[in-house]
C-alpha positions as CSV (number, residue, x, y, z in Angstrom):
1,X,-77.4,14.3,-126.8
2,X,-75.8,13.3,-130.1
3,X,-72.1,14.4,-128.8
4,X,-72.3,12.5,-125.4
5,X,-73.5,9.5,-127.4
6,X,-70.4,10.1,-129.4
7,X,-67.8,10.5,-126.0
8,X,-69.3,7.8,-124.3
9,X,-68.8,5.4,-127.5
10,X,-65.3,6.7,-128.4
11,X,-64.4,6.1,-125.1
12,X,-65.6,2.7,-124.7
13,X,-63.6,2.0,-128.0
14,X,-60.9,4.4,-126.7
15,X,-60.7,1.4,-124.0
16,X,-60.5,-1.6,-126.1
17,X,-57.7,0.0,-128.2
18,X,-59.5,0.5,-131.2
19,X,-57.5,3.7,-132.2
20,X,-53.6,2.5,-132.7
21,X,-52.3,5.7,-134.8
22,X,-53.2,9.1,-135.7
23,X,-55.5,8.3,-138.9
24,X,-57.3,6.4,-137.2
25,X,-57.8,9.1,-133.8
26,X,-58.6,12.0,-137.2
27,X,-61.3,9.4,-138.7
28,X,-62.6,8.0,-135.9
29,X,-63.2,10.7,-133.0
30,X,-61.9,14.0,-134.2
31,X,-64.0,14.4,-137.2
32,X,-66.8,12.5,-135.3
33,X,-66.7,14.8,-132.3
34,X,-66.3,18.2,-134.9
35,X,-69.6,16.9,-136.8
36,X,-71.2,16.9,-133.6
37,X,-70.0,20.4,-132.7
38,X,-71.4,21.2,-136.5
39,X,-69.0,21.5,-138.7
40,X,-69.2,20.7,-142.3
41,X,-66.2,18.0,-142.5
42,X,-67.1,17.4,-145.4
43,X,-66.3,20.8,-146.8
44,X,-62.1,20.9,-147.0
45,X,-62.8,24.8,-146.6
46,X,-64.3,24.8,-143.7
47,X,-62.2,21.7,-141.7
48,X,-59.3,21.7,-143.8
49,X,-57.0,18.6,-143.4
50,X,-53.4,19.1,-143.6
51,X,-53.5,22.7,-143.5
52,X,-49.6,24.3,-144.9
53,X,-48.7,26.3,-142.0
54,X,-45.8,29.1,-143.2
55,X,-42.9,27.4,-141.8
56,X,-43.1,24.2,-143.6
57,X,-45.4,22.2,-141.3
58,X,-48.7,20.4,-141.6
59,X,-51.6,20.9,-138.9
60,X,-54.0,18.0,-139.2
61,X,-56.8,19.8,-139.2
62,X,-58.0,24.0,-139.8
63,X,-61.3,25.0,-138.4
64,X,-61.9,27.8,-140.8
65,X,-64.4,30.5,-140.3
66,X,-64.8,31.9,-142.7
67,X,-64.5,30.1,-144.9
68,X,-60.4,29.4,-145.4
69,X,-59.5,31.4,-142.6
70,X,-58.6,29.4,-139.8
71,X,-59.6,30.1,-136.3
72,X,-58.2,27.4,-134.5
73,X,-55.5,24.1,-135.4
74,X,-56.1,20.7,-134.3
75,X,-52.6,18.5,-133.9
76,X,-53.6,14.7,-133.1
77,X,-51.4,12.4,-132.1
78,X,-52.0,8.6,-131.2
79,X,-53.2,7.2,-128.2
80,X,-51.0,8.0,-125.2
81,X,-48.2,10.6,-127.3
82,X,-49.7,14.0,-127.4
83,X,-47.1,15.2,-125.0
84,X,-44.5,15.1,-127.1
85,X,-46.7,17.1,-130.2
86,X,-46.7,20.6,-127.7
87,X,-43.8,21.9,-129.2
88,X,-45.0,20.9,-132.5
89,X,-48.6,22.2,-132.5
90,X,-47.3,26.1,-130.7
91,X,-44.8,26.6,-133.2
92,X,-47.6,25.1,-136.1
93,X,-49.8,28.1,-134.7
94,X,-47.1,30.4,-134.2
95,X,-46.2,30.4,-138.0
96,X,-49.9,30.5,-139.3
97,X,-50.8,33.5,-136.7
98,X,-53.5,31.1,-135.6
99,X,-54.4,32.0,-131.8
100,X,-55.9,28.7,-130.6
101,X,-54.9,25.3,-130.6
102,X,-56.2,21.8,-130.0
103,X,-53.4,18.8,-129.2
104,X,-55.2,15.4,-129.0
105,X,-54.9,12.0,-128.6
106,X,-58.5,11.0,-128.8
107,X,-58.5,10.3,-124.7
108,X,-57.0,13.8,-123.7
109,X,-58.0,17.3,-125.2
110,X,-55.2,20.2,-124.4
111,X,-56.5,23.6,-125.3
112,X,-53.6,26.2,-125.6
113,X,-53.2,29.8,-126.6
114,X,-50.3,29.9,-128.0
115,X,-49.0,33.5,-127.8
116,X,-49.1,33.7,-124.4
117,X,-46.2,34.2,-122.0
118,X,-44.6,31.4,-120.4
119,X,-43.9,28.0,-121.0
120,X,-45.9,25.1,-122.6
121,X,-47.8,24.7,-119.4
122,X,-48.5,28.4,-118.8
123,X,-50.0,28.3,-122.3
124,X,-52.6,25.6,-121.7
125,X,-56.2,26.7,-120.7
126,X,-57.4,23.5,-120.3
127,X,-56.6,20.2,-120.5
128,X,-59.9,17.7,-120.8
129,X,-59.5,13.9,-120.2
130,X,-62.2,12.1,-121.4
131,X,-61.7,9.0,-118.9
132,X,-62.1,11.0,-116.1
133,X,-65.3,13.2,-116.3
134,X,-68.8,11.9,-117.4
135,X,-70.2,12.3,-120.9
136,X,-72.4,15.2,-120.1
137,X,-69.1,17.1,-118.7
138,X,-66.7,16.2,-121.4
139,X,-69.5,17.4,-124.0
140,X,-69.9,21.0,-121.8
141,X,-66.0,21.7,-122.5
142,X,-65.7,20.8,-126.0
143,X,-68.8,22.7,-126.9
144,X,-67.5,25.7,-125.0
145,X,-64.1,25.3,-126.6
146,X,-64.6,23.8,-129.9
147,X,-68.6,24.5,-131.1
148,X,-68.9,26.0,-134.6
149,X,-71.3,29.0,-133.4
150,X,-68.3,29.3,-130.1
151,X,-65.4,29.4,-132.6
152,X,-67.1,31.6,-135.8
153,X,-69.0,34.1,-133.1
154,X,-65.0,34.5,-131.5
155,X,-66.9,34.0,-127.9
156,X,-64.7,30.4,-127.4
157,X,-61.4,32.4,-127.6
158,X,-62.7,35.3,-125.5
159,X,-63.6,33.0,-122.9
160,X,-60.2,31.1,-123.1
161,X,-58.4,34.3,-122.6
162,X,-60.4,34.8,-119.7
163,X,-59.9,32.1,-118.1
164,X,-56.0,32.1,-118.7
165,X,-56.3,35.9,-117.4
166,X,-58.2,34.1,-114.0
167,X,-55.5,31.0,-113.8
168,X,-52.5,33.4,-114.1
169,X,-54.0,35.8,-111.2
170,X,-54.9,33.0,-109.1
171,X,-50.8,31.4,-109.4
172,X,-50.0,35.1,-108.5
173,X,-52.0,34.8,-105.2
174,X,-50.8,31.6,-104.2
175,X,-47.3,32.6,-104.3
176,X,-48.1,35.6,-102.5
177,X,-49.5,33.0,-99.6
178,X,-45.9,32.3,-97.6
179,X,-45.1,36.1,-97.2
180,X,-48.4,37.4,-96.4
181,X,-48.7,34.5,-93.6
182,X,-44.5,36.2,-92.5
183,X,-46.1,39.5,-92.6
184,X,-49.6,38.2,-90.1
185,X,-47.3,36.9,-87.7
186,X,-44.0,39.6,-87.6
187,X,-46.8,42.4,-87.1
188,X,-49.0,40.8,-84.7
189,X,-51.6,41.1,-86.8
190,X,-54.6,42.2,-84.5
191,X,-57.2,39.8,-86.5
192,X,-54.7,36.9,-86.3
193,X,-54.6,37.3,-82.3
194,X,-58.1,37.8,-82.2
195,X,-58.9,34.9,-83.9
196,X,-55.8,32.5,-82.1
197,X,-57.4,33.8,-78.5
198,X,-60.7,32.9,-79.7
199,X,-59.8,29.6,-80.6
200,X,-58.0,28.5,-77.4
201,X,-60.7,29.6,-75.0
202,X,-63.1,27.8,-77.2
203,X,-60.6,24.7,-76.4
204,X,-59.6,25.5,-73.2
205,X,-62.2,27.7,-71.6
206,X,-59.5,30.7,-70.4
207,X,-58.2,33.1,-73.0
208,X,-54.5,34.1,-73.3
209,X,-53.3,37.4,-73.3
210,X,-53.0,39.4,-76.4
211,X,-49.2,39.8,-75.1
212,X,-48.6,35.9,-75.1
213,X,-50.2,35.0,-78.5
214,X,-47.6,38.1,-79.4
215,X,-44.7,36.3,-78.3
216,X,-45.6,32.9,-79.4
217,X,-46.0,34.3,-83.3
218,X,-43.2,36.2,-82.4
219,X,-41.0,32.6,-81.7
220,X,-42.6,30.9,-85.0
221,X,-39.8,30.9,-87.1
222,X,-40.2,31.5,-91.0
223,X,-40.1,27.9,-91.5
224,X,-43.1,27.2,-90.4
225,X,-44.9,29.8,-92.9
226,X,-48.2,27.3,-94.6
227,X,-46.7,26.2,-97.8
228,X,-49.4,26.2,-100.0
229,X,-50.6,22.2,-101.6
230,X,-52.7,21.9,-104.7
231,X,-56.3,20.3,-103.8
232,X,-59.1,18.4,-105.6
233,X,-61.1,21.4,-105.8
234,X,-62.3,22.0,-109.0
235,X,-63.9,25.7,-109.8
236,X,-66.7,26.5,-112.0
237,X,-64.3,26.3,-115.3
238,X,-62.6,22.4,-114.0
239,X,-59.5,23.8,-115.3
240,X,-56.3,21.3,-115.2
241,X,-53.9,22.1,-112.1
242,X,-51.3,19.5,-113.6
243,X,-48.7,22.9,-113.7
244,X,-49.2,23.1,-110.0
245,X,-48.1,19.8,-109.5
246,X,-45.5,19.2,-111.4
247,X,-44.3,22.3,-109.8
248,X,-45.0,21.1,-106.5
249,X,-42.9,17.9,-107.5
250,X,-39.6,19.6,-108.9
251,X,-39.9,21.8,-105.6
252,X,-39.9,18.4,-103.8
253,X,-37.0,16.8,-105.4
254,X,-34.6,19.9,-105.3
255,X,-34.7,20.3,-101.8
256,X,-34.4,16.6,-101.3
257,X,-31.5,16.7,-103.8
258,X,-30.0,19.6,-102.2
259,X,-29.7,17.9,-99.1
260,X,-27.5,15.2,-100.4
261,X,-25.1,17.3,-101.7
262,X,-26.1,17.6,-105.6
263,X,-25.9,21.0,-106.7
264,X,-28.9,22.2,-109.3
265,X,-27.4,23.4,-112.7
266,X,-30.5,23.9,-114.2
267,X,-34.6,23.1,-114.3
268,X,-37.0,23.6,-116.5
269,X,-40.3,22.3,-117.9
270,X,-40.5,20.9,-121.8
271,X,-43.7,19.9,-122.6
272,X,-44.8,19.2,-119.4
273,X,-42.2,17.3,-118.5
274,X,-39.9,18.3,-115.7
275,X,-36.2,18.3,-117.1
276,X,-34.5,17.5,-114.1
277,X,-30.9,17.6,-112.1
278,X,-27.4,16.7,-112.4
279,X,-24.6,16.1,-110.2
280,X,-22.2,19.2,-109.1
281,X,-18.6,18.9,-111.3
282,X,-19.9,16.9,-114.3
283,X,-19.4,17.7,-117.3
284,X,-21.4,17.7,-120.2
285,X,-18.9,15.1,-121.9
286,X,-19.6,12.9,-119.0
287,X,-23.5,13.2,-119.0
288,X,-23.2,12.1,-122.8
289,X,-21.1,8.8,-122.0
290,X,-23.4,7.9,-119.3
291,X,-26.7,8.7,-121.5
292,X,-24.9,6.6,-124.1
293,X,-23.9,4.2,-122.2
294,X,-27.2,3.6,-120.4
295,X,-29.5,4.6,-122.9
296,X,-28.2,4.1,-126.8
297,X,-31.1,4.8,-128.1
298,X,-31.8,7.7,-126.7
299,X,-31.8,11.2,-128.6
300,X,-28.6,13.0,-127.4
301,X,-28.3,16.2,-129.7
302,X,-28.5,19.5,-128.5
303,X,-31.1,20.9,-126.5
304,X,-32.6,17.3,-126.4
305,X,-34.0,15.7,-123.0
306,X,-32.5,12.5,-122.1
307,X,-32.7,9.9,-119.1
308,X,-29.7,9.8,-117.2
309,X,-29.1,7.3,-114.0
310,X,-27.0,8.9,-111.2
311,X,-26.1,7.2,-108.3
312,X,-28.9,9.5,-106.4
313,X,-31.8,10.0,-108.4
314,X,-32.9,9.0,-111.7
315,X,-34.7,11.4,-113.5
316,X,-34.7,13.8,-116.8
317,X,-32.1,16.1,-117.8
318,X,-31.4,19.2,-120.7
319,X,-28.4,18.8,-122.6
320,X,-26.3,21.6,-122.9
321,X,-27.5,24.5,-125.2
């Protein structure tokens, strides 16, 4: 009970805006939260506070087990900017050979395994948002995740790679949806016609022929193969399906693009965020004067993501490698 105590008053402060910056998230709710999953914070050993990764960097926070042998890093950000600590955090983990990470704000809880295939998103287990699931929930995932006894017995990152193993299988299904629906309806599937003549005499009381539910599956044209949509379901593990909708989104928007005549020159997901489309013929030099001239203050190096108003679509783009 002593960690949902905790959530549910970090929260309610969470609300009110008592945690502005980082210090204040790593004294307030990380520590407090980590005491409740039994570490000894007060043992630098054990939760070591900026912990020296190899490449120069600083983690906020090693769980170690043993004892100066971290097991997992925590990155925390303030309120409302742990997306842009991702990048951060991976390469943290990627230089200390750590294999699980923790990015937080205090509100949100992102659970990655960093040497994973895949972008930022593919890497994420889990991502736990503390203003949307009760106390009793939000306590369930952290211990599962985060517990000292999960972490030291190595059972929390056996059952993250399980569950990334499960996430990654499912995404393989559903893109297999749209040809396996083709396939039903070029073969005539025998079950599919079954079930079609079933279903209109239920309706109609007479049953077609097998030969006309052929040729009406036959006329269906591949267009008009189910696409498949992301739903509120939530299986046994609640894990995030933010991936599936960004994706769903950038799908959206290219065709939409498309059909007014702007030609994709590239897409890709940093961070999360969807990096967007430009206008066919425009050169780089152009997309810098018009991010300058828009945005000043935006970050226009290389590699960077910038906004960038067209006369079609506003949205985010990748500068030129």
């Amino acid at each position: 009970m002593a960690l949902e105590d905790t959530i549910a008053d970090v929260v309610g402060k969470l609300r009110e805006g008592a945690f502005p910056n980082e210090q204040s998230v790593s004294q307030g709710i990380v520590l407090r939260v980590l005491s409740d999953l039994h570490w000894d914070v007060f043992e630098n050993s054990v939760v070591w506070p900026e912990y020296a990764t190899a490449g120069g960097g600083r983690a906020d926070f090693a769980l170690c087990e043993p004892r100066s042998k971290p097991k997992v890093l925590i990155e925390v950000k303030q309120p409302g900017k742990a997306r842009g600590g991702v990048r951060q955090s991976l390469e943290y983990a990627f230089h200390t050979g750590v294999p699980f990470v923790v990015l937080t704000d205090g509100r949100t809880w992102s659970f990655y395994l960093p040497a994973e295939p895949g972008d930022y998103e593919d890497r994420r287990v889990f991502k736990l948002d503390l203003y949307e699931h009760p106390a009793e929930r939000s306590a369930a995932v952290l211990e599962g995740y985060l517990h000292w006894t999960a972490v030291a017995s190595g059972k929390a990152l056996e059952d993250a790679r399980n569950e990334h193993r499960s996430k990654a299988r499912r995404a393989q299904a559903r893109q297999a949806l749209p040809d396996a629906w083709r396939q039903l309806v070029e073969q005539g599937d025998e079950l599919l016609i079954e079930l079609i003549g079933d279903a209109v005499e239920s309706k109609e009381g007479v049953r077609p022929n097998d030969s006309d539910i052929t040729r009406f599956l036959n006329s269906l044209s591949l267009s008009s193969a189910p696409s498949y949509q992301s739903s509120p379901v939530v299986p046994a593990t609640e894990k995030s399906t933010q991936k599936e909708a960004i994706e769903s989104a950038r799908n959206q928007s290219g065709r939409s693009l498309k059909a007014q005549g702007v030609k994709t020159i590239r897409r890709e997901t940093i961070g999360g965020e969807i990096c967007f489309w430009i206008r066919e013929g425009l050169k780089s030099e152009e997309i810098l004067s018009k991010v300058k001239q828009e945005y000043p203050q935006a970050n226009t190096t290389k590699n960077s993501v910038a906004y960038y108003r067209s006369g079609l679509k506003t949205g985010r783009l990748v500068l030129g490698e």
